[in-house]
C-alpha positions, -999 to +999 in steps of 0.1 A: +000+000+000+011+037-012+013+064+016+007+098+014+032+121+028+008+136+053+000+103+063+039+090+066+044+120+085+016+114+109+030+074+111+062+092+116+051+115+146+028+088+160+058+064+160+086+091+181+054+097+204+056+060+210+094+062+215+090+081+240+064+056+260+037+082+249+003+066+263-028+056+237-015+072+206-044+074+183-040+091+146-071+108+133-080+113+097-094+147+097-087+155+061-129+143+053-141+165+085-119+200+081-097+221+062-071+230+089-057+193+087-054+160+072-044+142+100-046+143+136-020+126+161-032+126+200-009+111+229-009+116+264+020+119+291+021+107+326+033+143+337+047+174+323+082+160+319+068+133+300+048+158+276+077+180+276+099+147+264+078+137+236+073+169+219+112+172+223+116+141+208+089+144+176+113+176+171+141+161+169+131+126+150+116+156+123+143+181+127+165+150+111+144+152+080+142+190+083+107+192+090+100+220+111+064+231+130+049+259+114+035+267+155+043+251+188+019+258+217+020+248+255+052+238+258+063+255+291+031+242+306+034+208+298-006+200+301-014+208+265+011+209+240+007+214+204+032+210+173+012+225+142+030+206+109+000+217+083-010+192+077-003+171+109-013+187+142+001+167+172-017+171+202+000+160+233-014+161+268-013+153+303-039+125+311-056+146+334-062+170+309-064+144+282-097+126+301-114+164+304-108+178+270-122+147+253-101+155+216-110+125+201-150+124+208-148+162+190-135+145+155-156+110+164-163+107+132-128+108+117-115+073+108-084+058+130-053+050+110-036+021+130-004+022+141+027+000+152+018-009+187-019-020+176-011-042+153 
């Protein structure tokens, strides 16, 4: 099967989440639902150091194929953080804040790409 490069890049990002022990990675595809996206990635963190590290890593696993985020968000707070790649937007959170916000019952509709450690 042929990938996209939005969807290798979201395979890409979910894959240094997972790297990182990032917790129920699940990769959206918006592209159907709306127009600031294709894809999707959510992950959660057991605390902000956690958060902190996997958004550090997805930077760095990118950097390497100089692929830079057009807008980061949240990073010093570590709750929320958000790497904005066009047509990728990684969403990473705390659990705690993860369970409250609810991101993936918003775009419910949006069919799940699996990934590595479902498979």
């Amino acid at each position: 099967m042929l990938l996209n490069q939005e969807e290798k890049l979201a395979r890409t990002i979910a894959e240094a989440c997972l790297n990182e022990k990032a917790l129920n990675v699940v990769v959206l595809d918006v592209h159907d639902l709306t127009v600031i996206a294709d894809y999707f990635v959510i992950a959660s963190g057991r605390s902000v150091i956690q958060v902190r590290s996997i958004i550090e890593n997805v930077q760095e696993t990118l950097r390497e194929q100089n692929i830079y985020p057009s807008r980061k968000e949240g990073f010093q707070q570590g709750v929320w953080s958000v790497l904005d790649f066009s047509s990728v937007i990684l969403h990473v959170f705390r659990q705690e804040e993860r369970e409250y916000y609810q991101l993936e019952n918003l775009w419910a509709d949006a069919p799940r790409l699996l990934i590595e450690s479902e498979v």
